[in-house]
C-alpha positions as a printed NumPy array, in Angstrom:
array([[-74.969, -65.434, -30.1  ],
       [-76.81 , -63.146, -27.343],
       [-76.513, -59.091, -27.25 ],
       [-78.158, -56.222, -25.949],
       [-80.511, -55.03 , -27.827],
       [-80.396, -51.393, -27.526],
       [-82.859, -50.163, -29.808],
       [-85.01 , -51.06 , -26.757],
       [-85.71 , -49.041, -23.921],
       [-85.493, -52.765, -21.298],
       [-81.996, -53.032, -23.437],
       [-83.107, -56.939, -22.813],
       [-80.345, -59.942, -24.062],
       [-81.83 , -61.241, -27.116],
       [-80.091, -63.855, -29.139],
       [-78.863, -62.161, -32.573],
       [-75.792, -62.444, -35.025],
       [-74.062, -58.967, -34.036],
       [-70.166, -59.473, -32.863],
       [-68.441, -58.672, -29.498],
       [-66.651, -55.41 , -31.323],
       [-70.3  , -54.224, -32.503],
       [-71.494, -54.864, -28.54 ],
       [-68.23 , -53.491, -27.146],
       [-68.537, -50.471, -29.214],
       [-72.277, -49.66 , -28.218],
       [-71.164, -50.048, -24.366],
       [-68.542, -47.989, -24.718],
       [-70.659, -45.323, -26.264],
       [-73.131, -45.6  , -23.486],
       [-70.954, -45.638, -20.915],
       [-69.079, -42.543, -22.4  ],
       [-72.32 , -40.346, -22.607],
       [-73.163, -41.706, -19.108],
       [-71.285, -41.481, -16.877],
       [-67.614, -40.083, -18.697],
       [-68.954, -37.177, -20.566],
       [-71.17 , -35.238, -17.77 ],
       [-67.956, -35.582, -15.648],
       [-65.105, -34.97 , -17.638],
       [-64.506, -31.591, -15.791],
       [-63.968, -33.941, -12.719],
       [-61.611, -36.165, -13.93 ],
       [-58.009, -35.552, -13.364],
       [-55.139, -36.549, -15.97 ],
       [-54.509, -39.382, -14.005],
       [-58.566, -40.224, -14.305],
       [-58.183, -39.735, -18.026],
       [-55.301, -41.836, -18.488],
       [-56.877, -45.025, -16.841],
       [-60.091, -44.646, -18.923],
       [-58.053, -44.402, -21.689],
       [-55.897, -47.743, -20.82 ],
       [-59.25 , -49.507, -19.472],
       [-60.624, -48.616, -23.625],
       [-58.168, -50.242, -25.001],
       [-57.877, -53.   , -23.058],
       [-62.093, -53.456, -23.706],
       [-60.809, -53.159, -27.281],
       [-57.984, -55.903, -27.412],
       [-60.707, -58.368, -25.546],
       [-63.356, -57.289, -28.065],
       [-61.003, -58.225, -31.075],
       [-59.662, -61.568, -29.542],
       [-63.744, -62.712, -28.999],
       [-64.05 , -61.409, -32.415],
       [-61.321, -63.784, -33.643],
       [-62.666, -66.478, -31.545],
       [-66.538, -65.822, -32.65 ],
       [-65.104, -65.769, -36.63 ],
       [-62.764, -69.687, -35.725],
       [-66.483, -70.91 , -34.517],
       [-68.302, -69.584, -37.838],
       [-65.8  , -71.595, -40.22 ],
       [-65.918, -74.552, -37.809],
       [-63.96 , -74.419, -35.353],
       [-59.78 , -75.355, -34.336],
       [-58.225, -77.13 , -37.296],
       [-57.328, -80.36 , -36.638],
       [-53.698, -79.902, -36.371],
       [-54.147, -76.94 , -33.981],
       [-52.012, -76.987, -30.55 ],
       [-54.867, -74.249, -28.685]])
């Protein structure tokens, strides 16, 4: 599986073992200190409310790969799976 290596200052793809809610986590720490944080006396209640919808929508997709990434790791659909 590929992430983003952040220890590194290129943040370059490299192929490790870490799970979309690890890499979904780190973005959304990034992005928060960013870009959210030196503008939060900008944002309007409105502003806040989006960000806070668009977190945990990041969230439910993080957890569904998650599910998806642990299916591959014990091999896959079951045989007598409708998906």
């Amino acid at each position: 599986m590929n992430r983003i290596n952040f220890e590194e200052d290129n943040h370059e793809v490299i192929d490790d073992v870490q799970d979309s809610e690890f890499i979904m986590h780190e973005c959304m720490v990034v992005l928060h200190e960013m870009l959210i944080e030196p503008n939060e006396d900008k944002l309007t209640e409105d502003d806040a409310m989006a960000l806070g919808v668009i977190a945990k929508a990041f969230k439910v997709m993080a957890s569904k790969a998650r599910a998806h990434e642990l299916m591959n790791e014990l091999g896959g659909l079951h045989p007598d799976s409708k998906n």
